[in-house]
KOLFI-749089 format. One record per residue (C-alpha): residue in three letters; x, y, z. Coordinates in steps of 0.02 Angstrom, whole numbers, padded with zeros to 5 digits, always signed. Example, Ala and Ser with C-alpha at 12.3 -4.5 7.8 and 13.67 -1.06 7.14 Angstrom:
BEGIN
Ala+00615-00225+00390
Ser+00684-00053+00357
// end
This chain:
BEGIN
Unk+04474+05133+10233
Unk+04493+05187+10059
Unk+04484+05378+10018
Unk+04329+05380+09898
Unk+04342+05571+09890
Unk+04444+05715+09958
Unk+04369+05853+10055
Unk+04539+05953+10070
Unk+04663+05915+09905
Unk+04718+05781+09783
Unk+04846+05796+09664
Unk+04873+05664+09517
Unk+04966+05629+09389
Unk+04934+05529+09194
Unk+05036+05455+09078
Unk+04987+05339+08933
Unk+05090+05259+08806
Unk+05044+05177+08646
Unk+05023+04988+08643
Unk+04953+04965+08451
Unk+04867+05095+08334
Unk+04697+05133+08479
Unk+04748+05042+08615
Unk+04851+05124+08761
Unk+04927+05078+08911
Unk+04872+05197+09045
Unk+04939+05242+09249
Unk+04886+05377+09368
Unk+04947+05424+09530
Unk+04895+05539+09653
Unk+04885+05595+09824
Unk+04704+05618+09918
Unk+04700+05710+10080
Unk+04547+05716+10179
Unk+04545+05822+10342
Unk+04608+05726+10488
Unk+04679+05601+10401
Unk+04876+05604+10332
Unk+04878+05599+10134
Unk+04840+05436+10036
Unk+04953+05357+09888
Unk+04827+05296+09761
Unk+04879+05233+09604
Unk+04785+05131+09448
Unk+04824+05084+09284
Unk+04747+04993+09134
Unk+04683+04971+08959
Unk+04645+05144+08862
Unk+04532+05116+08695
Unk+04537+05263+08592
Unk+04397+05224+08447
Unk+04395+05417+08421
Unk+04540+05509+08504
Unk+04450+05637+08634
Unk+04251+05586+08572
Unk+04253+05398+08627
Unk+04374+05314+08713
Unk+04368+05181+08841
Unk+04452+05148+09020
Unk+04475+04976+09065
Unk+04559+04952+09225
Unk+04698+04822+09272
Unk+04764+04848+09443
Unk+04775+04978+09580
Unk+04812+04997+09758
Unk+04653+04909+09785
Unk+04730+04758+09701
Unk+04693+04659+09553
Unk+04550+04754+09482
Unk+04510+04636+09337
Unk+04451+04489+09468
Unk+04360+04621+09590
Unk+04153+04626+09622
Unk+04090+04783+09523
Unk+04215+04775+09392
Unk+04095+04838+09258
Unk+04073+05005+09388
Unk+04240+05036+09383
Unk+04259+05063+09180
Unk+04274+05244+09143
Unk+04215+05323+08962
Unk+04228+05458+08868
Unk+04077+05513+08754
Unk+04060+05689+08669
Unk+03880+05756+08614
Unk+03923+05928+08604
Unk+03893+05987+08439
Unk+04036+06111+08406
Unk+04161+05972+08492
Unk+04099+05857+08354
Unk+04091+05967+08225
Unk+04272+05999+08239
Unk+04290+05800+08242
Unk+04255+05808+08037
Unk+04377+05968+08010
Unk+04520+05898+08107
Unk+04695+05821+08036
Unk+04660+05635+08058
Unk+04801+05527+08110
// end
């Protein structure tokens, strides 16, 4: 059984590092603790596409404790996003330093 949640604490850590200009490498790890249950490892990591660093990026998933994610049913569920419609947020997209 797989820990979809945690109902008492997780704990997690990220890293990314650059592969080429606004593509990333990404991993997490974490603990999830549920009551009743001893703490779970979990881990992922994958594909980061940063199109607009913090408005639109793009998490692509390669592999996890679950396995190879890439060849798993629901693949296209597990992709994560960022999108930012906030209007202050973006207006400070067109008054920041670019890159």
């Amino acid at each position: 059984m797989e820990p979809e949640f945690a109902n008492q604490w997780i704990t997690t850590a990220n890293a990314s590092t650059n592969l080429w200009k606004w593509i990333y490498a990404y991993g997490d790890i974490g603990l999830v603790k549920n009551e009743g249950f001893n703490p779970k490892f979990v881990y992922d990591s994958g594909v980061r596409m940063s199109f607009v660093a913090d408005y639109f990026e793009v998490f692509l998933p390669v592999y996890s404790n679950l396995g190879w994610e890439v060849g798993q049913r629901g693949y296209e569920e597990k992709i994560r996003f960022i999108v930012t419609l906030d209007i202050n947020t973006l207006i400070r997209l067109f008054t920041r330093e670019w890159y």
